[in-house]
PyMOL Python script that loads the backbone (N, CA, C, O; Angstrom):
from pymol import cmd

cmd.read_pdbstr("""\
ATOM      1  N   UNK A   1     -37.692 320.525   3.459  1.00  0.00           N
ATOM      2  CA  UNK A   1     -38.232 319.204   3.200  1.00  0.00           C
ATOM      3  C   UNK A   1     -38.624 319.090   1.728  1.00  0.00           C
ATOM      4  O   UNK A   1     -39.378 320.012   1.417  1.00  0.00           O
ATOM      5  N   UNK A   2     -38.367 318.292   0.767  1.00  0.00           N
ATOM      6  CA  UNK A   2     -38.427 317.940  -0.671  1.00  0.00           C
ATOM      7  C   UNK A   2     -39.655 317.391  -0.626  1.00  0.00           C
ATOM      8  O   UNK A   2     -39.942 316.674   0.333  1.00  0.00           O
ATOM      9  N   UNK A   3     -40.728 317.671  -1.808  1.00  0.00           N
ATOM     10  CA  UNK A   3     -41.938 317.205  -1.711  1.00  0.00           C
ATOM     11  C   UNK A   3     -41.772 315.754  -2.558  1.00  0.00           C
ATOM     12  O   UNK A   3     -40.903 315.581  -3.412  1.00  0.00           O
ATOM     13  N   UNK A   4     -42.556 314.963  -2.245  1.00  0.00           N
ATOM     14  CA  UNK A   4     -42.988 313.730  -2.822  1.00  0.00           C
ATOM     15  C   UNK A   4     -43.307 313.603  -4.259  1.00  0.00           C
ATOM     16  O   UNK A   4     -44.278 314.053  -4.867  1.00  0.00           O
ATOM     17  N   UNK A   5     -42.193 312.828  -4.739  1.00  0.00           N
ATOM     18  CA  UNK A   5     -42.429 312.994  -6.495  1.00  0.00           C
ATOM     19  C   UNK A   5     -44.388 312.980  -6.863  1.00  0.00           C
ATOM     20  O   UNK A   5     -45.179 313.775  -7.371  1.00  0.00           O
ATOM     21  N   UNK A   6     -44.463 311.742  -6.320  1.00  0.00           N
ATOM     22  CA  UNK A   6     -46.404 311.611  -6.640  1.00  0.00           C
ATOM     23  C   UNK A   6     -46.934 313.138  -6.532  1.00  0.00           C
ATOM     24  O   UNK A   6     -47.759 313.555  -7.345  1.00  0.00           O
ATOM     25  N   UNK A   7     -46.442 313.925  -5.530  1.00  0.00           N
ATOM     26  CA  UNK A   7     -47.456 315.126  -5.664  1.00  0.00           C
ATOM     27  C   UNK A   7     -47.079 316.174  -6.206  1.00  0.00           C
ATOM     28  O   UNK A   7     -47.698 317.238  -6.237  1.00  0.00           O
ATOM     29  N   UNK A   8     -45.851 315.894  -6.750  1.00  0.00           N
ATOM     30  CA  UNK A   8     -45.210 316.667  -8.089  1.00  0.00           C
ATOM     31  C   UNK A   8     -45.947 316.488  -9.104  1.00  0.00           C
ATOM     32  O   UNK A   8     -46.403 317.470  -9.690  1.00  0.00           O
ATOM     33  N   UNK A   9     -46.244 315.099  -9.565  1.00  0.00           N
ATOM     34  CA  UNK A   9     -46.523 314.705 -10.324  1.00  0.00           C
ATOM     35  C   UNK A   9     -48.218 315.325 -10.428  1.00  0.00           C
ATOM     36  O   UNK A   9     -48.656 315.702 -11.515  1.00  0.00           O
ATOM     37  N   UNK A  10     -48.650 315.346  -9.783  1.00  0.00           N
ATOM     38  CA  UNK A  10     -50.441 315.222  -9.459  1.00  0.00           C
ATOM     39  C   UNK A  10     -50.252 316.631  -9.583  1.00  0.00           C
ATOM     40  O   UNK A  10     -50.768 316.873 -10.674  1.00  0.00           O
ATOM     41  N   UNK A  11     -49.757 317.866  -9.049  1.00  0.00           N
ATOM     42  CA  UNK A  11     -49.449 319.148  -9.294  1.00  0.00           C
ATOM     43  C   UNK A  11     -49.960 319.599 -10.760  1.00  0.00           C
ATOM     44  O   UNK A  11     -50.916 320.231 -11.209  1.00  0.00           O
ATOM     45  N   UNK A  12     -48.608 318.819 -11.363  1.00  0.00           N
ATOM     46  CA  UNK A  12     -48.314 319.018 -12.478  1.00  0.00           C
ATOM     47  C   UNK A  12     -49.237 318.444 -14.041  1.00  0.00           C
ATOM     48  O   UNK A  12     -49.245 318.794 -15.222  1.00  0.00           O
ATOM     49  N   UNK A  13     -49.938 317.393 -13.206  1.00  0.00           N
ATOM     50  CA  UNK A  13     -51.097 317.160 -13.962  1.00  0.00           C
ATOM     51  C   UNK A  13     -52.173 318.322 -13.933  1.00  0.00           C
ATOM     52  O   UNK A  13     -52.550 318.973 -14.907  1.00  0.00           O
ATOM     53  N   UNK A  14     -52.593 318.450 -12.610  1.00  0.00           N
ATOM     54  CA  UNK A  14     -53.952 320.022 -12.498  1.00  0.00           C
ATOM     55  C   UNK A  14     -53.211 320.940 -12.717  1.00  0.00           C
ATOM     56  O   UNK A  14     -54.157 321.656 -13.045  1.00  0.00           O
ATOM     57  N   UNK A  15     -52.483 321.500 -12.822  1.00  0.00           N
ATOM     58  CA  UNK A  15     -51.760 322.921 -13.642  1.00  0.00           C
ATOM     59  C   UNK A  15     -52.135 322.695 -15.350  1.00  0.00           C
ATOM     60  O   UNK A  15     -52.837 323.451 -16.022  1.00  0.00           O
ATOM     61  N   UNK A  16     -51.617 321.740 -15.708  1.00  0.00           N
ATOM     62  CA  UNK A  16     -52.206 321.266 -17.604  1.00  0.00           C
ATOM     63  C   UNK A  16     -53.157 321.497 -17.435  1.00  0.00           C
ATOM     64  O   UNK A  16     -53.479 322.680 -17.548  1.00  0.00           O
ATOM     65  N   UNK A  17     -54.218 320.444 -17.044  1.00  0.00           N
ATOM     66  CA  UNK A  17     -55.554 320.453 -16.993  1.00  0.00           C
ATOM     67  C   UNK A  17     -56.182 321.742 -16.945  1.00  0.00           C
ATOM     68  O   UNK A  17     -56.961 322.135 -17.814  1.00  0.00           O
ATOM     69  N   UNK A  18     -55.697 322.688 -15.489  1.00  0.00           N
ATOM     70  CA  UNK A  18     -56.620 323.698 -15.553  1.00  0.00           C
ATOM     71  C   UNK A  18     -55.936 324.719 -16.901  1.00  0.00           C
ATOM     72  O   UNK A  18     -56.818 325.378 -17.452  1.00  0.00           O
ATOM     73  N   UNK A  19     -54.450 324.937 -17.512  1.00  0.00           N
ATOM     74  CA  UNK A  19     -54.456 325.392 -17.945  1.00  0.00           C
ATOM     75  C   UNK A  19     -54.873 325.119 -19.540  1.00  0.00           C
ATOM     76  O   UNK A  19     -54.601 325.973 -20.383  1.00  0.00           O
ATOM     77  N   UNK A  20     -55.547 323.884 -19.902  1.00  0.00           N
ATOM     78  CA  UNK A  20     -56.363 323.780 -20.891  1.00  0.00           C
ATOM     79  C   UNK A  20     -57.876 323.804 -21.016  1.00  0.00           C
ATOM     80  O   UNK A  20     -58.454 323.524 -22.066  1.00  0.00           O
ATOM     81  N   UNK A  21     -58.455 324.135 -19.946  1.00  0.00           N
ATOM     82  CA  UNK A  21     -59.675 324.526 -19.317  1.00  0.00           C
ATOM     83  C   UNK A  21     -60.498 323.331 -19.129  1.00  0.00           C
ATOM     84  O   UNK A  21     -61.707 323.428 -19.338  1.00  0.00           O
ATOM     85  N   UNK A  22     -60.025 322.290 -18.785  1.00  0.00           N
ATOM     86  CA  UNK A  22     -60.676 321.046 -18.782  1.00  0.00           C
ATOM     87  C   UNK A  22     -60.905 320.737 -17.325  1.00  0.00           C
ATOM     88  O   UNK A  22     -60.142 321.151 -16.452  1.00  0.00           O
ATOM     89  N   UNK A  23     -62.069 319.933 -17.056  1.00  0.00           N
ATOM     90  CA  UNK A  23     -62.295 319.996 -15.083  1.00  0.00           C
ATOM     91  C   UNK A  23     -61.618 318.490 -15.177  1.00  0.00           C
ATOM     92  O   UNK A  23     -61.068 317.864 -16.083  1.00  0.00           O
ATOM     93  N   UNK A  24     -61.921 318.225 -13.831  1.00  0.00           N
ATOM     94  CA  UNK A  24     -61.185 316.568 -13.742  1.00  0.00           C
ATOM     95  C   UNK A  24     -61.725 315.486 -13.870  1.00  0.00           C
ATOM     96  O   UNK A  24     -61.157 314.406 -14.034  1.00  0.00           O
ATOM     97  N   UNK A  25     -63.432 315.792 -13.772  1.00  0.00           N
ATOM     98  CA  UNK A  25     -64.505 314.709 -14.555  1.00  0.00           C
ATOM     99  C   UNK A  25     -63.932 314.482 -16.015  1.00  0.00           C
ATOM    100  O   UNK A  25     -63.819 313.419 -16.626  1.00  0.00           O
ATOM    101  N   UNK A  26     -63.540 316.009 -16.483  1.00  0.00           N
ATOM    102  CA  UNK A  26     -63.398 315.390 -18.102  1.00  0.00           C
ATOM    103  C   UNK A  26     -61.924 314.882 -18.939  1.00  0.00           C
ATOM    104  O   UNK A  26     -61.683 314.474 -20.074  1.00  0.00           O
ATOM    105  N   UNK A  27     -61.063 315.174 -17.624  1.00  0.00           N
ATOM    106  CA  UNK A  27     -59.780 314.836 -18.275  1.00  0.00           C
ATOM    107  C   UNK A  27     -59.919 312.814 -17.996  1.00  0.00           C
ATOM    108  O   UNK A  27     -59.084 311.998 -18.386  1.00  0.00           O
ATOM    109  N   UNK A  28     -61.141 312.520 -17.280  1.00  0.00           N
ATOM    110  CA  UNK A  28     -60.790 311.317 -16.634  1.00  0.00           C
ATOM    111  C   UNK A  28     -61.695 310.662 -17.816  1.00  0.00           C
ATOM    112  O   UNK A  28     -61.294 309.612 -18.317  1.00  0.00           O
ATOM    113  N   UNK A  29     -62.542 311.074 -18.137  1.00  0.00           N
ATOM    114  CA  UNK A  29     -63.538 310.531 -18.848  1.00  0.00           C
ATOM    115  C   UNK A  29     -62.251 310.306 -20.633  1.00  0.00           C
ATOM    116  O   UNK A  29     -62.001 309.314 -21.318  1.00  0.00           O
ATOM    117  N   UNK A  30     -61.774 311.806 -20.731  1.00  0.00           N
ATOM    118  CA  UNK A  30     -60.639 311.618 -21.676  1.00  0.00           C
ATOM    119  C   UNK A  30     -60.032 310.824 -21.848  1.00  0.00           C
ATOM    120  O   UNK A  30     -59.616 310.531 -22.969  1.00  0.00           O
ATOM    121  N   UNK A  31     -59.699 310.032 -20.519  1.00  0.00           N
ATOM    122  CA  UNK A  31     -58.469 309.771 -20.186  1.00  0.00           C
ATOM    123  C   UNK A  31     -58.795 308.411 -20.119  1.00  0.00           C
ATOM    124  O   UNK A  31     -57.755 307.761 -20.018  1.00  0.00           O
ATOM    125  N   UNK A  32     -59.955 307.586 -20.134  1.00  0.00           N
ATOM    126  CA  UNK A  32     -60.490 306.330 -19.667  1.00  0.00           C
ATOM    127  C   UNK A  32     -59.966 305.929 -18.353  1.00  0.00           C
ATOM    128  O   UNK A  32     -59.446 304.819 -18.244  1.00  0.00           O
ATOM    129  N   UNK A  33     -60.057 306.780 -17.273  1.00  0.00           N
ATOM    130  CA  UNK A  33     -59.725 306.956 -16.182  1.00  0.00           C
ATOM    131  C   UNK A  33     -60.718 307.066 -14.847  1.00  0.00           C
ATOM    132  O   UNK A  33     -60.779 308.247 -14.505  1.00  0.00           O
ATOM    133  N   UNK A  34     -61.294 306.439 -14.224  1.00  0.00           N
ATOM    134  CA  UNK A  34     -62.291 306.652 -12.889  1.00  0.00           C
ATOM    135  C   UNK A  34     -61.964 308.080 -12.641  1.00  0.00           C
ATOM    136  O   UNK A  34     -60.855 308.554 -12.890  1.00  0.00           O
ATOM    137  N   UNK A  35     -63.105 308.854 -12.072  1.00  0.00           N
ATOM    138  CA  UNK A  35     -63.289 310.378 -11.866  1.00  0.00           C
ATOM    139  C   UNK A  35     -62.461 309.933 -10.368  1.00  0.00           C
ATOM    140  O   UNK A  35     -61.571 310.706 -10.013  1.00  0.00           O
ATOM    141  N   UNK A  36     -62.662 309.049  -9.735  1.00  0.00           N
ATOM    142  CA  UNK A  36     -61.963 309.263  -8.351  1.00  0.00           C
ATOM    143  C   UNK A  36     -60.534 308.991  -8.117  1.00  0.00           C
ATOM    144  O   UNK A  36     -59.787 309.433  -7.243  1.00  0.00           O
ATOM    145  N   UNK A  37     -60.345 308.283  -8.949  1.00  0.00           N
ATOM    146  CA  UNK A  37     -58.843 307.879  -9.440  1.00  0.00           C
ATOM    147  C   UNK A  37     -58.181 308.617 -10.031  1.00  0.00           C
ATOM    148  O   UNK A  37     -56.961 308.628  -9.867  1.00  0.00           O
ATOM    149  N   UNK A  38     -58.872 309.530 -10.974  1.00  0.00           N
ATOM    150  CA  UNK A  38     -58.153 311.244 -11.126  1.00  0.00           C
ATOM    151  C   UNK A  38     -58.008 311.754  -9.886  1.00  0.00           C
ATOM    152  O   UNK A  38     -56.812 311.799  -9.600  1.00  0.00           O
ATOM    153  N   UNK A  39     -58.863 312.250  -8.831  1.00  0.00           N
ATOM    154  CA  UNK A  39     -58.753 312.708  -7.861  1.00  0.00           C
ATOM    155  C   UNK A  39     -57.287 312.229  -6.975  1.00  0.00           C
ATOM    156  O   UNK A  39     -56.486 313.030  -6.493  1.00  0.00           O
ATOM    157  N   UNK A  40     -57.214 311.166  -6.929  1.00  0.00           N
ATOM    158  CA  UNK A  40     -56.318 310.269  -6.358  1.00  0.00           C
ATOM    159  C   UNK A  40     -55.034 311.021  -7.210  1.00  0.00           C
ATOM    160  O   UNK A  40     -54.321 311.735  -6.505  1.00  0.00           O
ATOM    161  N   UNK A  41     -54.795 310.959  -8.170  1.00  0.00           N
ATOM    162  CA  UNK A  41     -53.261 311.545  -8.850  1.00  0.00           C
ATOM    163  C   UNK A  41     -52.869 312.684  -8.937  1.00  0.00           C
ATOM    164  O   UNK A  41     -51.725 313.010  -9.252  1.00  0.00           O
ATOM    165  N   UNK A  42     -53.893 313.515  -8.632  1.00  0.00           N
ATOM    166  CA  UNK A  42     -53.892 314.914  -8.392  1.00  0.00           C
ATOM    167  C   UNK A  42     -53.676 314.981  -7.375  1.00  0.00           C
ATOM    168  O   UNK A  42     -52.805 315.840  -7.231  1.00  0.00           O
ATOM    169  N   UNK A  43     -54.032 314.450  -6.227  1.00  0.00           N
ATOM    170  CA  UNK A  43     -53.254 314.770  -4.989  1.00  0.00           C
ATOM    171  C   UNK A  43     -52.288 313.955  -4.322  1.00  0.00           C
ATOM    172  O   UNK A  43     -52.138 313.896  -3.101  1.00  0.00           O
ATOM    173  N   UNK A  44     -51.640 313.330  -5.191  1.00  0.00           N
ATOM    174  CA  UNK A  44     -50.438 312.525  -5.230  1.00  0.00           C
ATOM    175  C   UNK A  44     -50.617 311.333  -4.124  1.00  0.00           C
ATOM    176  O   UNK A  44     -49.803 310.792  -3.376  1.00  0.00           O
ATOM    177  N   UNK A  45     -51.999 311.151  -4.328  1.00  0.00           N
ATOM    178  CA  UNK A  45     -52.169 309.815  -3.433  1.00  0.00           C
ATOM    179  C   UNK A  45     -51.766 308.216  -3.981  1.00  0.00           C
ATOM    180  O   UNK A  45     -51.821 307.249  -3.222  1.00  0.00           O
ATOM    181  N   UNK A  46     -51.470 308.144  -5.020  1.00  0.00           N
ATOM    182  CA  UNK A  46     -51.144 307.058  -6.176  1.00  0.00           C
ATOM    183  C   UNK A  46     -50.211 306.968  -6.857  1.00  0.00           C
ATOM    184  O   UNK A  46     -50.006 308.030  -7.446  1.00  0.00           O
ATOM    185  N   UNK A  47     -49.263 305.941  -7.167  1.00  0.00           N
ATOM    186  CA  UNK A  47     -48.534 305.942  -7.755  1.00  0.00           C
ATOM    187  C   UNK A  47     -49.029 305.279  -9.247  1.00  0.00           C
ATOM    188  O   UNK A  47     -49.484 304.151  -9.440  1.00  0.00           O
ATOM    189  N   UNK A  48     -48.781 306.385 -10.252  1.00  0.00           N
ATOM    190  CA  UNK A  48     -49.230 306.009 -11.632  1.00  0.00           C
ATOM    191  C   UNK A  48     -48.299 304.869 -12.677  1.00  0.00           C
ATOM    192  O   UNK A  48     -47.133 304.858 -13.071  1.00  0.00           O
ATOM    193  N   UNK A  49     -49.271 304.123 -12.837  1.00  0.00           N
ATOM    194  CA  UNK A  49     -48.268 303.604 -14.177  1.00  0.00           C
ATOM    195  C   UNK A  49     -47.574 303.976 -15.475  1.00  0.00           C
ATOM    196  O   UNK A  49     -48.151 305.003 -15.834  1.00  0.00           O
ATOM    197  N   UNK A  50     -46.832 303.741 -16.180  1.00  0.00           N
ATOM    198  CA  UNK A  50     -46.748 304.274 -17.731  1.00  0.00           C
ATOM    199  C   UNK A  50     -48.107 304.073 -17.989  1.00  0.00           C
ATOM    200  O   UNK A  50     -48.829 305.028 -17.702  1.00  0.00           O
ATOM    201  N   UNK A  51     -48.654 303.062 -18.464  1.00  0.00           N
ATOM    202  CA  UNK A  51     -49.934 303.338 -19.338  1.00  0.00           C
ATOM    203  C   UNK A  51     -50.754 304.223 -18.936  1.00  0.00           C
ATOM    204  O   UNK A  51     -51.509 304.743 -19.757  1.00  0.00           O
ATOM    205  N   UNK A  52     -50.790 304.582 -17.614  1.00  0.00           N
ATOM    206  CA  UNK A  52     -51.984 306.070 -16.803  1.00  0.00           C
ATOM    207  C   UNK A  52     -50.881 307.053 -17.443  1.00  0.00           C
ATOM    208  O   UNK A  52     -51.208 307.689 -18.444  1.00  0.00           O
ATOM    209  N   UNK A  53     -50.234 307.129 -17.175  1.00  0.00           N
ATOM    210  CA  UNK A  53     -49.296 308.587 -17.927  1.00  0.00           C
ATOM    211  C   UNK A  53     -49.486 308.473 -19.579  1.00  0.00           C
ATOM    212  O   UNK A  53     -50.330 309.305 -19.912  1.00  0.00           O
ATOM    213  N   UNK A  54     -49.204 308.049 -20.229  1.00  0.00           N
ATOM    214  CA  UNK A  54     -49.490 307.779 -21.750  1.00  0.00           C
ATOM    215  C   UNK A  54     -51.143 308.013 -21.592  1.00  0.00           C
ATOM    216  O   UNK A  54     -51.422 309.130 -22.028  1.00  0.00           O
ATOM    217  N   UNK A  55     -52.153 307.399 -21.170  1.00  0.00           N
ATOM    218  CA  UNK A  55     -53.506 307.856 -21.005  1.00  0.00           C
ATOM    219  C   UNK A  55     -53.626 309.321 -21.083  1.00  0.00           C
ATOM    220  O   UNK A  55     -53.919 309.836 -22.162  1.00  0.00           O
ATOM    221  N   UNK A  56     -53.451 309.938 -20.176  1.00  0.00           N
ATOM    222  CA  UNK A  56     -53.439 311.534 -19.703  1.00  0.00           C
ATOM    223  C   UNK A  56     -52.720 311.775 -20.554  1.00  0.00           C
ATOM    224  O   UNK A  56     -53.366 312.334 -21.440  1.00  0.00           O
ATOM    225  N   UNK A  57     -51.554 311.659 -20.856  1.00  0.00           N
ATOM    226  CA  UNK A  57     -50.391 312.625 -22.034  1.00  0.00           C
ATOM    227  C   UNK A  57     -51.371 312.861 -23.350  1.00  0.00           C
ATOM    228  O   UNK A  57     -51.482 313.969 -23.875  1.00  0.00           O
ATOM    229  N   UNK A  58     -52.147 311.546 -23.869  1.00  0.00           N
ATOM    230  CA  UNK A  58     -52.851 311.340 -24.997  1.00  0.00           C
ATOM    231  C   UNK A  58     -54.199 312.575 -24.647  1.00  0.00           C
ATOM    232  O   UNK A  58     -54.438 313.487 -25.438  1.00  0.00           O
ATOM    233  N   UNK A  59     -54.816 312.420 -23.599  1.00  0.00           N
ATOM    234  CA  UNK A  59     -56.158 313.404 -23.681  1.00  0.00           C
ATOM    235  C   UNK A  59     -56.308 314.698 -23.514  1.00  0.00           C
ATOM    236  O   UNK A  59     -57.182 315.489 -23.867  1.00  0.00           O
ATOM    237  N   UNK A  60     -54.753 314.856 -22.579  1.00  0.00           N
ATOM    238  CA  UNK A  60     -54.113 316.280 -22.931  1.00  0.00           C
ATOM    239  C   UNK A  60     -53.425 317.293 -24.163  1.00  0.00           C
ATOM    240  O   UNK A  60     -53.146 318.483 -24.315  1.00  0.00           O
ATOM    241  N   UNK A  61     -53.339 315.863 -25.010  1.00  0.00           N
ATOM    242  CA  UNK A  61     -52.566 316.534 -25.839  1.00  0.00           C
ATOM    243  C   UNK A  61     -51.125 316.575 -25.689  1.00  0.00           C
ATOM    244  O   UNK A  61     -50.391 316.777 -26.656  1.00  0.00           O
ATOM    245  N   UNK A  62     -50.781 316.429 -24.754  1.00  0.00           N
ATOM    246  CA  UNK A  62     -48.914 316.973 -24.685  1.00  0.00           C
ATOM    247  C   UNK A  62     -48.209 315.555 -24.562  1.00  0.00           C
ATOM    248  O   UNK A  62     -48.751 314.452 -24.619  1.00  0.00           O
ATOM    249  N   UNK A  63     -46.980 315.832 -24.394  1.00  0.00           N
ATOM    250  CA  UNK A  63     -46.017 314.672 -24.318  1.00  0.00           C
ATOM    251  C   UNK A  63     -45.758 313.969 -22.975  1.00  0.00           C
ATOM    252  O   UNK A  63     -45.678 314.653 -21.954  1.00  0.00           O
ATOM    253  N   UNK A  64     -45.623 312.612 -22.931  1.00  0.00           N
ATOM    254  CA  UNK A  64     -45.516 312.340 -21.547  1.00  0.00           C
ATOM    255  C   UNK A  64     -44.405 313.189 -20.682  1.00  0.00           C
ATOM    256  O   UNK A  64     -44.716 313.609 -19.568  1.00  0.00           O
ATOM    257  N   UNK A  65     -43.107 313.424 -21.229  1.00  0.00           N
ATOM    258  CA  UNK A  65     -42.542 314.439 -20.849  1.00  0.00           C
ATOM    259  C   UNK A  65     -42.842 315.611 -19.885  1.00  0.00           C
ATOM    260  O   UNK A  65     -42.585 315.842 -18.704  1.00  0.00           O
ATOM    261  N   UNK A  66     -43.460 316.223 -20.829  1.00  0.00           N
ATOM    262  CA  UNK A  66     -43.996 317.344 -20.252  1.00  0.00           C
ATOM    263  C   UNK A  66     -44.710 316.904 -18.600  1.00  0.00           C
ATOM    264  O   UNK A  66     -45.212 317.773 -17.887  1.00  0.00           O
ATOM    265  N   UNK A  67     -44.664 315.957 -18.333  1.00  0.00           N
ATOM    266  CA  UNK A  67     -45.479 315.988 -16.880  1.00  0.00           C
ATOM    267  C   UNK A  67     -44.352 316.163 -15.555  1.00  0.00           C
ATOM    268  O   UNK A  67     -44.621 316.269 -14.358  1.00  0.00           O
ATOM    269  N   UNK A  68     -42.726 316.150 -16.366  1.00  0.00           N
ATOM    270  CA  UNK A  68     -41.882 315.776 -15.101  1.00  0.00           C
ATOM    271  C   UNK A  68     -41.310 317.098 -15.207  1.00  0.00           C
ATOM    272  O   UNK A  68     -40.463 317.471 -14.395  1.00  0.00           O
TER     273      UNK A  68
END
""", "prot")
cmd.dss("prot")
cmd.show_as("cartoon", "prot")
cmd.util.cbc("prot")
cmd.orient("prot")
């Protein structure tokens, strides 16, 4: 069974995150993002817009790229 792009996606966001040592209060706060609405993309409950991806790409540091 192929997993659901969204929770690819949400994966692949908390793998960055934790591997830049940042929790998810602060990537959201980074990110001008609701702390629960992070929660929400991390577990691929949401489908994100470009501008939420460009948000996160920007507070992470990396390229929107890098998230797929």
């Amino acid at each position: 069974m192929e997993v659901e792009p969204k929770k690819l996606f949400g994966n692949r966001i908390r793998e960055l995150r934790k591997a830049k040592g940042i929790s998810q209060e602060a990537l959201a706060h980074l990110a001008g993002i609701d702390r629960g609405y992070m929660g929400h993309i991390e577990r691929g409950n949401r489908n994100v817009t470009i501008e939420k991806i460009y948000q996160l790409a920007h507070a992470l540091k990396v390229s929107p790229r890098d998230f797929f």
